[in-house]
TISE-577706 format. One record per residue (C-alpha): x, z, y; residue in three letters. Coordinates in pm, whole numbers, padded with zeros to 5 digits, always signed. Layout:
% residues N
XZYALA ...
//
This chain:
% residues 375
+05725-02473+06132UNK +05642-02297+05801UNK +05330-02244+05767UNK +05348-02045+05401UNK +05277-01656+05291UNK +05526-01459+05137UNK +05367-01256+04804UNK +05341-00949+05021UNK +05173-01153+05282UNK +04896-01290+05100UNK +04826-00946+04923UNK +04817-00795+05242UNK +04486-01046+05297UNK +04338-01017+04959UNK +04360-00572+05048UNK +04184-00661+05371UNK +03905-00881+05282UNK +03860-00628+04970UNK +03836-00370+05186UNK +03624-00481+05487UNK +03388-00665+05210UNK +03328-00324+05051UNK +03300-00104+05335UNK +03112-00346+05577UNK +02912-00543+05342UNK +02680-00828+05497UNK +02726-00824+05860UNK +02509-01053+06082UNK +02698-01171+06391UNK +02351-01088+06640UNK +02439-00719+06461UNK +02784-00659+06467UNK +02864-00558+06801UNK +02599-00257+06773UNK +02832-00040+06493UNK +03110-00019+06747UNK +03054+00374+06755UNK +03175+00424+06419UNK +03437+00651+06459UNK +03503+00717+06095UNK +03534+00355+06013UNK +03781+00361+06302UNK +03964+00633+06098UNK +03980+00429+05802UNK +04160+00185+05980UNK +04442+00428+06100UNK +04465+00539+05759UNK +04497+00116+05653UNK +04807+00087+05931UNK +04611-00151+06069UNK +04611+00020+06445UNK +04953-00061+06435UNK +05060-00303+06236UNK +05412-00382+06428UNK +05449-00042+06589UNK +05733+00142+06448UNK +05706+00415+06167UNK +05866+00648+06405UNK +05532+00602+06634UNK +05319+00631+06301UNK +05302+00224+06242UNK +05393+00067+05967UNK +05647-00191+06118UNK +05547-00509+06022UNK +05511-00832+06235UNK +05261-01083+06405UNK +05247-01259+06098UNK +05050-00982+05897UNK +04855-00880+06268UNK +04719-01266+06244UNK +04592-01204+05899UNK +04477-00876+05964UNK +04284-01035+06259UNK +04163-01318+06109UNK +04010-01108+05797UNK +03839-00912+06082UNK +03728-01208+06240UNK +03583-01329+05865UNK +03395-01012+05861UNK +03285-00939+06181UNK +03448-00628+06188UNK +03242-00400+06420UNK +03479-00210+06622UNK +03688-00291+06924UNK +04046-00409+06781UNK +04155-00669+06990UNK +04094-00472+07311UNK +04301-00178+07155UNK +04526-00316+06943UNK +04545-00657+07047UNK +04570-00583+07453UNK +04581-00210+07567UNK +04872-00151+07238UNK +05144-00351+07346UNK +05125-00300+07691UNK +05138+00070+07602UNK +05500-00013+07405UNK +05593-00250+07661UNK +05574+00070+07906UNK +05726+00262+07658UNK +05455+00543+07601UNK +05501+00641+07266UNK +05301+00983+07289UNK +04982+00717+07336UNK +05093+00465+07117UNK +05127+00729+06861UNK +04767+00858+06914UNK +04626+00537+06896UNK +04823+00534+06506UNK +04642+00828+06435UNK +04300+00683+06522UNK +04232+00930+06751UNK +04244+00677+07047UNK +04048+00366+07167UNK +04198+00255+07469UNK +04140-00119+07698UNK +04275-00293+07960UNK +04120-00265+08339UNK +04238-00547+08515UNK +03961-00796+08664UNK +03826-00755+09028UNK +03495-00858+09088UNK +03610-00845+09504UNK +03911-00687+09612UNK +04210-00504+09367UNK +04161-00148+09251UNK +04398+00073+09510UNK +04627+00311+09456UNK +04685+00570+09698UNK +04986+00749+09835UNK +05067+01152+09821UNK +05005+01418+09557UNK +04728+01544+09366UNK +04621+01782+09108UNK +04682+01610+08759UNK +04448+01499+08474UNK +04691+01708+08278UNK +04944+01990+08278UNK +05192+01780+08483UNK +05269+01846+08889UNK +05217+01549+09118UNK +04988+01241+09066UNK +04816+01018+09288UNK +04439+00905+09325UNK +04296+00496+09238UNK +03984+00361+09415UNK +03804+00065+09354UNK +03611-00113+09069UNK +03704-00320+08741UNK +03438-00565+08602UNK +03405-00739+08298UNK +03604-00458+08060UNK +03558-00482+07702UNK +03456-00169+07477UNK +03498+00034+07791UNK +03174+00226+07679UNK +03386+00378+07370UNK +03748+00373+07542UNK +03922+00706+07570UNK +04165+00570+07784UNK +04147+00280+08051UNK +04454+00067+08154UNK +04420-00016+08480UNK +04610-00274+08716UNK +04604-00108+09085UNK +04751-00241+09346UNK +04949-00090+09664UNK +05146-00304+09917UNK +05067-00594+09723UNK +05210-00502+09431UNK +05082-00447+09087UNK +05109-00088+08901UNK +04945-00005+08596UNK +04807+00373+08511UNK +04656+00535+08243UNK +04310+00648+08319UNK +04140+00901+08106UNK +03781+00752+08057UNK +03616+01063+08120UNK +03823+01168+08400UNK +03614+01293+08715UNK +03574+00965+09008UNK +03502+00729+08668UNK +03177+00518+08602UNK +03078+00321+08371UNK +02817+00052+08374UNK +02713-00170+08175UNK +02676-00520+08292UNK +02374-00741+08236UNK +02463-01028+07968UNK +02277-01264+07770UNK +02444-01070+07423UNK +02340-00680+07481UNK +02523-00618+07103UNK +02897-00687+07295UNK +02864-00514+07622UNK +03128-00569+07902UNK +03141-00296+08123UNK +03209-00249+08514UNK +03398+00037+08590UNK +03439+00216+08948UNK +03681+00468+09037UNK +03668+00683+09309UNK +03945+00889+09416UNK +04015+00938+09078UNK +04340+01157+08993UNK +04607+00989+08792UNK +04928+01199+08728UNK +05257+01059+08794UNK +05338+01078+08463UNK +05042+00810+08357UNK +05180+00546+08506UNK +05270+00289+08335UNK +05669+00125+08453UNK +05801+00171+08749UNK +05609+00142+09079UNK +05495-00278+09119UNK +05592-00348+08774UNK +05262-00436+08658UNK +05308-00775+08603UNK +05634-00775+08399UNK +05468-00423+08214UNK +05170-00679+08125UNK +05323-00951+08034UNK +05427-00756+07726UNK +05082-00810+07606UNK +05036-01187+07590UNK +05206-01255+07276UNK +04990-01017+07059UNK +04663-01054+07241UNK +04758-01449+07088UNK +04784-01240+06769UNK +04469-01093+06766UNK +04291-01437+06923UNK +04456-01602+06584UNK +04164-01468+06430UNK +03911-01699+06648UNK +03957-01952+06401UNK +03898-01831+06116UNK +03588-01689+06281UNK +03442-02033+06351UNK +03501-02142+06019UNK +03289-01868+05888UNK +02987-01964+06169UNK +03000-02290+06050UNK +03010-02227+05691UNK +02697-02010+05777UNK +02504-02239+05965UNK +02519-02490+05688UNK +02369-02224+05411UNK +02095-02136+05668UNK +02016-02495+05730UNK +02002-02518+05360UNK +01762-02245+05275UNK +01532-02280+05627UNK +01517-02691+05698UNK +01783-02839+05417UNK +01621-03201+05543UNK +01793-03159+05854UNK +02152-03169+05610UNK +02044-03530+05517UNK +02037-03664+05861UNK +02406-03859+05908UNK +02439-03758+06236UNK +02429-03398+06195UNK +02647-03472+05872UNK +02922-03620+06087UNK +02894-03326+06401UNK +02971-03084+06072UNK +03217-03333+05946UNK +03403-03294+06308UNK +03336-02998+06403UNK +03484-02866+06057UNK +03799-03074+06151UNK +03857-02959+06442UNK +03817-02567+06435UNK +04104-02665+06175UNK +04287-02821+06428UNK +04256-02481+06617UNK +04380-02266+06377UNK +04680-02527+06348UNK +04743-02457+06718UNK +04706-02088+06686UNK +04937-02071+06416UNK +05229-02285+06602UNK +05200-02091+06895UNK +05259-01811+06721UNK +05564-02004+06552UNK +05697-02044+06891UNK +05688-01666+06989UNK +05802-01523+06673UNK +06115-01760+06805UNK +06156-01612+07143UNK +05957-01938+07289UNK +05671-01935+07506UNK +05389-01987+07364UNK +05261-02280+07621UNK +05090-02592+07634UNK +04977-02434+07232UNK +04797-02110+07328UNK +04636-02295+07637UNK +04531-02550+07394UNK +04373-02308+07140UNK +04185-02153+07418UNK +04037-02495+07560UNK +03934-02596+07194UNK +03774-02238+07145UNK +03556-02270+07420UNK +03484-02591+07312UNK +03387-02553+06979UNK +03205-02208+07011UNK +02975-02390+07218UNK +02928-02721+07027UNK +02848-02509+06717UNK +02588-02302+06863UNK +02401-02588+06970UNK +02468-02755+06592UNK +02281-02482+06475UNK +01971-02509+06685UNK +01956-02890+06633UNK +01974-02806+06218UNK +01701-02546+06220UNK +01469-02707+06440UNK +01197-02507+06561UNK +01313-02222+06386UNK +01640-02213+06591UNK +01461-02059+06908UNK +01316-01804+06730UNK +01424-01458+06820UNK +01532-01130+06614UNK +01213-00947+06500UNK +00979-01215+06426UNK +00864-01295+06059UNK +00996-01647+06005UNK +01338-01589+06174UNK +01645-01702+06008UNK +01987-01514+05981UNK +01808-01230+06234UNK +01750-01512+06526UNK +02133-01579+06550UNK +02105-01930+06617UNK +01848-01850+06962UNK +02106-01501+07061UNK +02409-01744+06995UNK +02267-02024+07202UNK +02318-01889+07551UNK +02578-01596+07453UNK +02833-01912+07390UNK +02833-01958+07759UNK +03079-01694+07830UNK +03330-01885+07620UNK +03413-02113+07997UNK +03546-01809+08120UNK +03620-01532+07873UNK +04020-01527+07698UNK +04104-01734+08062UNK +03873-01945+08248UNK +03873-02306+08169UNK +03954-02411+08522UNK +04250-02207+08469UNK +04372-02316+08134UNK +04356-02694+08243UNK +04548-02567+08621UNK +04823-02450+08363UNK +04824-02758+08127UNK +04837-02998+08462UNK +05133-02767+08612UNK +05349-02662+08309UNK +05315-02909+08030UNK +05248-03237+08235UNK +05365-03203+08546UNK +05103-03319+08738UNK +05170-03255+09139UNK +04979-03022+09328UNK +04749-03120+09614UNK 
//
């Protein structure tokens, strides 16, 4: 596995962390998720190719690979750039080529799109009815989805919804236009309020024929089309921790720098440093193995476990270095870092289950990669 840039590669990184530096400046992680509305930053991306990095230049991309989405991701992820990419370009994107909707794909280019992907049921699937209806747009025919979607990311600032339906037990996926009459959004009640997930109801909501996505019950093999490049944009999780960690240690140093002389926090950092390494090693291999035709498996599972994991294990670091001062919240006068370390605590939590539940991931790992027999 080669694990090198080419020139172009590594300028490509240098562009984007010159960019992002200049346009986003200092960006607190308790902060970040409240600029999502920034359309005109969203703009400046489109204009950057970086809505569509390996899209074709007949769809408006710039054809390039998963190589330079990684490294746009992971500069993002350095960043904290404030603006949902992953769930458009990294989930909703490729499921749109996969489908082979280049009108959308096209849009999204442009910038003129934010779109996500609808697909967990906090009960019973989202239905999709039989017969005609009037269309969401100047197209004859259509049909009408019921039901409710929970936990949707940026689904407050999506145009368009993705959503897995179901009739006869069998998956379909339709394009849902967010402000479409029969669609609700709410936001759900989370320990981070910055990065809202969303629950979405539809009732008897009109979808042309036209919207959907493949052919009738092709969902899964239509979605499937997004794994590798939601891996893509998850490459950037890494790179991500590295920067927490990085800035827990210069808070610690300016707030309660004794706490830096204590060996056993010195050897948590020591580990924890070596091991979100470890993660981006995994990251990168699985994406090896898919730029190869492979799947991406036990790697990707892997990466995810170790996330979770470490996203955890470093909020908690940080508490234990500042002390006191780590359950302070945002707003009062001795804070530090804007009372990440006390909104970072609990929001970690969600790591179990977001990207793939842990239960799951280790279900896969016992079935796939070690064989274990079922019960």
């Amino acid at each position: 596995m080669d694990l090198t840039y080419t020139t172009e590669q590594n300028e490509l990184r240098t562009t984007a962390r010159d960019f992002l530096a200049a346009r986003l400046g200092a960006v607190s992680a308790a902060e970040a998720g409240a600029r999502t509305g920034d359309r005109e930053l969203w703009r400046e991306l489109a204009e950057l190719g970086w809505l569509a990095i390996s899209v074709p230049e007949a769809l408006g991309g710039i054809e390039l690979g998963l190589i330079e989405e990684v490294i746009v991701a992971e500069e993002s992820a350095r960043a904290l750039l404030p603006q949902p990419w992953l769930p458009t370009v990294g989930m909703a994107l490729p499921l749109l080529l996969a489908a082979g909707d280049g009108e959308t794909v096209a849009a999204i280019a442009a910038g003129e799109v934010r779109a996500t992907l609808a697909w967990a049921e906090p009960g019973g699937e989202a239905r999709l009815s039989d017969g005609l209806s009037e269309p969401l747009a100047t197209r004859s025919g259509g049909e009408t989805v019921t039901g409710t979607k929970t936990w949707v990311p940026a689904a407050a600032e999506a145009d368009l919804l993705l959503v897995s339906a179901e009739r006869d037990g069998a998956r379909t996926f339709v394009v849902v236009e967010a402000g479409a009459p029969g669609v609700s959004v709410r936001e759900l009640d989370t320990l981070d309020r910055t990065r809202p997930l969303c629950e979405v109801r539809f009732e008897d909501t009109r979808v042309p024929a036209a919207y959907r996505l493949g052919g009738e019950g092709d969902g899964w093999n239509v979605a499937m089309g997004t794994l590798a490049h939601e891996r893509a944009g998850t490459g950037g999780i890494a790179i991500g921790l590295r920067a927490e960690l990085a800035q827990m240690v210069r808070t610690a140093r300016q707030h309660n720098p004794d706490a830096l002389a204590d060996p056993g926090i010195r050897e948590r950092i020591a580990r924890l440093y070596a091991q979100v390494e470890l993660t981006r090693l995994l990251n990168a291999r699985a994406l090896s193995k898919v730029l190869k035709g492979e799947r991406s498996w036990p790697e990707a599972q892997l990466a995810k476990l170790q996330w979770s994991h470490l996203s955890q294990a470093l909020a908690e670091l940080n508490v234990d270095m500042l002390g006191p001062l780590g359950i302070l919240a945002k707003g009062g006068p001795d804070t530090p870092d804007g009372g990440h370390a006390a909104h970072n605590y609990p929001w970690q939590r969600y790591t179990s289950i977001g990207a793939g539940a842990t239960e799951v991931q280790k279900n896969i790992l016992a079935d796939r990669a070690l064989g274990l027999p079922r019960r």
